[in-house]
N, C-alpha and C positions, 0 to 999 in steps of 0.2 A: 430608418423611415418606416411608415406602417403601413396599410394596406389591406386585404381579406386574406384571411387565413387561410394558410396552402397547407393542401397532403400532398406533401412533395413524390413526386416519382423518382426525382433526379437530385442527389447535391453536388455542387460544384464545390471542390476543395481547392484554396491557392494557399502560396506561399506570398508574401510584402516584406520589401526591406525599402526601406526611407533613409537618407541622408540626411537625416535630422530629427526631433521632439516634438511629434506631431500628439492629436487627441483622434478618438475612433471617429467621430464626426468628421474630422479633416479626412475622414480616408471614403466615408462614406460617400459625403461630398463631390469626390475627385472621380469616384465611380460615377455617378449619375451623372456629372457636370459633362468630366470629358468623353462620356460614351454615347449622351446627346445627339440624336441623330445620326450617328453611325452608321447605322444597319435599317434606317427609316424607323419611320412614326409603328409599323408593328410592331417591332422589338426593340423599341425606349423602354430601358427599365424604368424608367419612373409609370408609364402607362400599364405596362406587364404587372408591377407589384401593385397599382390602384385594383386593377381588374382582376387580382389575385391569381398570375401565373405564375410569379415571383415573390419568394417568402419574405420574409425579413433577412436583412444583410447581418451576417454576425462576422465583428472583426475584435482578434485578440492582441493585443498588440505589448513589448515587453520591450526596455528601455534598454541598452548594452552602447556603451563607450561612445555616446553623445546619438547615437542614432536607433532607430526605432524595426524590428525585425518582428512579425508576427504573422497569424495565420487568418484566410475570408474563407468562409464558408456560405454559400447563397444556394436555398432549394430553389427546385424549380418544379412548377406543372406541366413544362413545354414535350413536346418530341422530343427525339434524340437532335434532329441537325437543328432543331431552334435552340436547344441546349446546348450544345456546341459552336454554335455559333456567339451565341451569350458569353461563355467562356474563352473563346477566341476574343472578342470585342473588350473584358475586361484589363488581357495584357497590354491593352493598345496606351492604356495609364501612365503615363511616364512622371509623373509629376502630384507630389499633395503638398499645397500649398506652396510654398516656396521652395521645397526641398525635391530633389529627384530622387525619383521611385523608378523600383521595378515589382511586376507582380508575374509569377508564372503558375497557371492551373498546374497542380499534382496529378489530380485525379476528377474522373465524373463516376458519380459512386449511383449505381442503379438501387433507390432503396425498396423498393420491391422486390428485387433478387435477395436483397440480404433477407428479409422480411419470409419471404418464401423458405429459407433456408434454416430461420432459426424456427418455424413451424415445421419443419421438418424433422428437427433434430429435438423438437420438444415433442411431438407426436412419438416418437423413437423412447421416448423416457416416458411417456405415458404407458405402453405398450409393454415398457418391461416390469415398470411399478403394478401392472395390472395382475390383480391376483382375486380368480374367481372362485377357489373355495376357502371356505370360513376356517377362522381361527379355532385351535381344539380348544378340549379343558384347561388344559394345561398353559396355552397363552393366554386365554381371559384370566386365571385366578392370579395369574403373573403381574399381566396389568392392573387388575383391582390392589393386589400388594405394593405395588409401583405406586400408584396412588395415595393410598394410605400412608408410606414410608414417606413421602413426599409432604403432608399434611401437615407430618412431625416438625416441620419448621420454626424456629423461635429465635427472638431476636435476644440478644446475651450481651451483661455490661450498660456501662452507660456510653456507649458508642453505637446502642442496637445492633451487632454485628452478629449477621444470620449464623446460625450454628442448628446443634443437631440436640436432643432432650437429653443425652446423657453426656453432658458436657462435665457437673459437675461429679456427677457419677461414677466416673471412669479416672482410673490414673493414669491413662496415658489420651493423646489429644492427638488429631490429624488437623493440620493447619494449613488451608488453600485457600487460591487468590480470592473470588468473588462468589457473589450469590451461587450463580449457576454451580458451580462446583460442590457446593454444598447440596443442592437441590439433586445434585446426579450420585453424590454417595449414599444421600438417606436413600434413594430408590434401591439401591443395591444394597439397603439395612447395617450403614457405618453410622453408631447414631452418635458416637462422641468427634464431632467435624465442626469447626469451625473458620469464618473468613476471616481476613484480614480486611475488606472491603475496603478501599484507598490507596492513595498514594502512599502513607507515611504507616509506620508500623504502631497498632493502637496500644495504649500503657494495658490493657486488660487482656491480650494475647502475649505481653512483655512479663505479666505476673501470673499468669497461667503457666508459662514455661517456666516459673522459679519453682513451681507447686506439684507440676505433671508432667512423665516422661512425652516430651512435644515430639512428632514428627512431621516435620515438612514437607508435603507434596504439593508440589508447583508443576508450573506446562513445561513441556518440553522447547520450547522456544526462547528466542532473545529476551522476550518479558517476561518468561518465566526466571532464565540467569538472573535478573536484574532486582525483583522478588526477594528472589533468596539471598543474594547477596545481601540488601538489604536489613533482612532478617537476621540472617548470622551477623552483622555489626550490633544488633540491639538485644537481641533475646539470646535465652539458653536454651540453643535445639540441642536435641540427641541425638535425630536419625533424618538421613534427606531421601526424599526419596522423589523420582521424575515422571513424568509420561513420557510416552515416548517421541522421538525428537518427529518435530513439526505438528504435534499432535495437544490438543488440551484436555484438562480433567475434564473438565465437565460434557467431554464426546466420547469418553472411553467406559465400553460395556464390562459387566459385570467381571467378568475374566482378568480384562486388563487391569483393572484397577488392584483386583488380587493380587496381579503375579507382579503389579509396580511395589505394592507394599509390602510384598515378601522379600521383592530384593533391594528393601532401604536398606543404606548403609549409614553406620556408626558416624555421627559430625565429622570427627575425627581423621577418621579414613577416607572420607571425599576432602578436608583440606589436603592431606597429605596427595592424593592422585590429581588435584589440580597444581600442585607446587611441582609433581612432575612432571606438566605437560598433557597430559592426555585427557584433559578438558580443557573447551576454548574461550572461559572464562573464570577469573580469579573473584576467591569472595573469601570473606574474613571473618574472626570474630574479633569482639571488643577490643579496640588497642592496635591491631594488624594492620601491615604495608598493603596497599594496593593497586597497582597498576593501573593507568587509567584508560579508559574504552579505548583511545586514540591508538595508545601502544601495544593495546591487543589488536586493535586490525592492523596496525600495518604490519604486524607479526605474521599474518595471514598473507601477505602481498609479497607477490617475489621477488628477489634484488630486481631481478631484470625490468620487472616492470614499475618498480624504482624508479629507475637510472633513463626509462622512456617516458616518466610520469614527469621528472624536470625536465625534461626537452623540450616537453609539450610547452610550459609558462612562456606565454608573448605572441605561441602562436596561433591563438582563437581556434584551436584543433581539438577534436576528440578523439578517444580511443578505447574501441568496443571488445568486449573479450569474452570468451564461451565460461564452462564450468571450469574447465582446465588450464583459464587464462592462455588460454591459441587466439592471435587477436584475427578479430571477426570482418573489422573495418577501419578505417583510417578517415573522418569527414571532417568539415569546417562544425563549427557548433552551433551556426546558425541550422543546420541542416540536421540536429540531434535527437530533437523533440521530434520531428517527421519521421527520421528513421528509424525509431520505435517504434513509434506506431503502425508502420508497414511492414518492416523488417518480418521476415519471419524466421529468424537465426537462433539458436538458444543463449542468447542473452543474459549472461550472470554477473559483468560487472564492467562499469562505465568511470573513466577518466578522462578530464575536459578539460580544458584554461576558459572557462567563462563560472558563472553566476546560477549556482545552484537555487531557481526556483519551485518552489510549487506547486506549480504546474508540472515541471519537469518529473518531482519529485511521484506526482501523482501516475504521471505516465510510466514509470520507469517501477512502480508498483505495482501495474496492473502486469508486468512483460515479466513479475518475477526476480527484478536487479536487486542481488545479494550487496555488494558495498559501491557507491558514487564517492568520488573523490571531482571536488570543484576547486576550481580558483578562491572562491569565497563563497558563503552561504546569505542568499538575501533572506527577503520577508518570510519567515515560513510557522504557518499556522498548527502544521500539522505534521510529524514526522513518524514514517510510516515505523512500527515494529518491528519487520520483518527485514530492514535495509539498517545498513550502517551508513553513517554519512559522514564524509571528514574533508578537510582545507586540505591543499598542497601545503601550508604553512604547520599545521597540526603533523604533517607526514616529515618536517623539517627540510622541505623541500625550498 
């Protein structure tokens, strides 16, 4: 419903679970209808949100095995006990539409304290970034080099794929993922650098490696493995070389980037120490067996949480586990997506019998969750980098 725009002081967060296939309107509805003179003609929500004390009602709602579980969130302008009382009067809901409901308030979230808070801790970073004497000689001629080395940019091939002016120049070639990466070598004066820019590996970085000793510097992360891997199926690299783990090229200063390309190693010898084991992901050349993502994570996953991971299937249960997999918690899954978001636990990896959405996925991004294992994977637009995602059926569970 609408209303005059509230600066909320106050948001009221709930939990809804519905016994049936409602729409957000039905839930809306149910609020205003059955909370109707409750608490008198003051605090009718439908009069509070005209008179803009009451913001807009946001309801998220996600479908699971015939019934409807989701989250209301409603700001308010009020005081504290008219605000609390607003949220008292919402559980009083039993009912959307023809289906029973329950709704219970989580929390009332004061957003001025929060507000207060992250001006505080942004004032704390102003304070330390502040710096009141001037740069010498020696960082201005630095920057103007910076600059310049940066200008050298040119687009190479009929793919335009940014690179550096001594591409053809040079007999050997540095080969990373995207623009930026290229943009952060030439500053640090690598001028034979080129991208791969894409998904797929371009035929003019495929025939550059037949011509020029190629070396591969990729991020040190999941998409960086995935990169390379890549790469080694199509092209003839010589030398691989990383940033380091959790880190990308294009953020790594002058030093770093030296001492990653000092210690490239031979194609060769990184096949060989991944067929050992002591890298947590396999890549190949031309023609090569490879393992598929699935069988590398669950290679990561301990029997034991194995053998609790099918126990879980049938029972709408999750289970929450630190970096060391020491499990954290034990909840219903209806209750998963909230306890992220509150939890303040260190959080690295989550196992559930329901429906990896999302939403979920977005949450469990923000908290840092290293691999999710769901019952099944719904709609998902967007799957984060930095997480593994797998079925109890992919686990052959």
């Amino acid at each position: 419903m609408g209303g005059v725009a509230v600066t909320a002081k106050y948001v009221i967060y709930a939990t809804i679970e519905i016994n049936g296939i409602v729409d957000k309107s039905d839930v809306i509805g149910a609020l205003f209808g059955q909370t109707e003179g409750l608490l008198g003609d003051k605090l009718d929500l439908r009069e509070l949100q005209k008179a803009g004390r009451i913001g807009r009602v946001q309801v998220l709602l996600e479908e699971e095995d015939g019934k409807c579980i989701g989250h209301i969130e409603i700001p308010s302008n009020l005081d504290k006990v008219e605000t609390a009382l607003i949220a008292a009067a919402i559980e009083t809901v039993d009912k959307v539409g023809p289906y029973d409901a329950k709704i219970t308030v989580t929390r009332i979230e004061d957003v001025r304290e929060e507000k207060r808070k992250k001006v505080m801790e942004r004032a704390k970073e102003l304070l330390m970034k502040w710096r009141e004497t001037l740069p010498d000689t020696r960082e201005i001629t630095e920057e103007i080099l910076k600059t310049v080395r940066e200008a050298q940019l040119i687009t190479y091939g009929p793919e335009k794929l940014p690179a550096g002016p001594d591409i053809d120049k040079s007999d050997t070639i540095i080969i990373v993922e995207g623009r930026a990466d290229v943009i952060n070598l030439l500053r640090h004066d690598y001028r034979n650098v080129i991208a791969i820019e894409g998904a797929s590996i371009p035929k003019t970085i495929i025939n550059l490696c037949k011509e020029k000793t190629a070396v591969a510097f990729v991020d040190g992360d999941r998409g960086g493995e995935l990169v390379l891997r890549q790469l080694l199926q199509v092209a003839d690299i010589d030398y691989v070389a990383r940033a380091p783990p959790g880190k990308e090229v294009e953020e790594l200063t002058g030093k770093e980037i030296a001492k990653c390309l000092r210690d490239k190693v031979p194609v060769n010898e990184y096949l060989a120490t991944v067929e050992k084991g002591s890298q947590q992901v396999q890549v190949q050349q031309p023609h090569a067996v490879l393992e598929s993502p699935a069988v590398l994570t669950k290679n990561k996953i301990p029997p034991e949480v194995l053998r609790e991971a099918e126990k879980l299937i049938g029972s709408l249960e999750a289970l929450i586990y630190d970096e060391s997999w020491k499990t954290l918690a034990k909840i219903p899954v209806k209750d998963l997506a909230n306890y992220l978001q509150s939890t303040q636990d260190p959080v690295s990896y989550v196992v559930f019998d329901g429906v990896i959405t999302q939403r979920l996925l977005e949450i469990a991004e923000v908290r840092g969750v290293k691999i999710i294992v769901g019952g099944r994977v719904g709609n998902i637009t967007h799957k984060p980098t930095s997480m593994e995602i797998l079925t109890f059926n992919e686990l052959g569970l």
